[in-house]
C-alpha distance (Angstrom), angle and dihedral (degrees) to the residues before:
residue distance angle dihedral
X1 . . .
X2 3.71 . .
X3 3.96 122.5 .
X4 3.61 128.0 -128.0
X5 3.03 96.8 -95.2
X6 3.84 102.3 48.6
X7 3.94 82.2 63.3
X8 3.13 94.9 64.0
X9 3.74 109.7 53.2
X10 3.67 114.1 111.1
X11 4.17 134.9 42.5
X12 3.73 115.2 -71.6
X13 3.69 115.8 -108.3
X14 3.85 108.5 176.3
X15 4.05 124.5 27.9
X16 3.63 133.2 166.8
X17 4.16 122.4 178.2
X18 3.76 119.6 -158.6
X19 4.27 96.1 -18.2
X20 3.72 107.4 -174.9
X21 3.81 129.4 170.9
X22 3.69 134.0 -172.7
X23 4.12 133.4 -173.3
X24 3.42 105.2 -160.5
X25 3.57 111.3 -62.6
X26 3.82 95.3 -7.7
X27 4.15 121.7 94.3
X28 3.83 100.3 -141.7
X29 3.54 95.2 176.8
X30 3.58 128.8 -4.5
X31 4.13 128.7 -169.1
X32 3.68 102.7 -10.2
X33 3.41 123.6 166.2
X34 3.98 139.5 169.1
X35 3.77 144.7 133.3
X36 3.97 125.5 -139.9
X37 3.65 111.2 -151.7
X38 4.46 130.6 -161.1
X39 3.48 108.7 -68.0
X40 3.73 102.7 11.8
X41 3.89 126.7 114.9
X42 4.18 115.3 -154.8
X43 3.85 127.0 -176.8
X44 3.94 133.1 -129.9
X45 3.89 104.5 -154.7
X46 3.36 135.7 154.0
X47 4.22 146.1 115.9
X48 4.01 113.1 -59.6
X49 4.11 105.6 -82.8
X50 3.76 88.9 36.4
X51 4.14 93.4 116.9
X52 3.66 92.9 -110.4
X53 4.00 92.1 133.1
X54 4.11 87.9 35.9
X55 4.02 93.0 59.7
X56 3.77 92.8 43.3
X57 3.43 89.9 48.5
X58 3.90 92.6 47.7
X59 4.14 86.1 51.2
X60 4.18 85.4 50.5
């Protein structure tokens, strides 16, 4: 398991603060927040309708 502060070694590439997104009535993602940093991989997964397409498309 890594520490803290292995997570943090390199430059941050990629962060979003507090990302939510709504279609009408419908909360597709609410309060997300993360940062992706050099040399790190992370993982969007979850069931279908989850708002995995809707967050990367927010990012794009």
């Amino acid at each position: 398991m890594a520490t803290v502060q292995q997570r943090k070694i390199g430059a941050v590439i990629l962060e979003l603060e507090n990302i939510s997104l709504a279609f009408g009535g419908v909360q597709a993602l609410s309060d997300i927040s993360f940062d992706v940093r050099e040399h790190e991989i992370r993982a969007i997964i979850g069931p279908n309708g989850a708002g995995k397409s809707s967050l990367l498309n927010v990012i794009n």
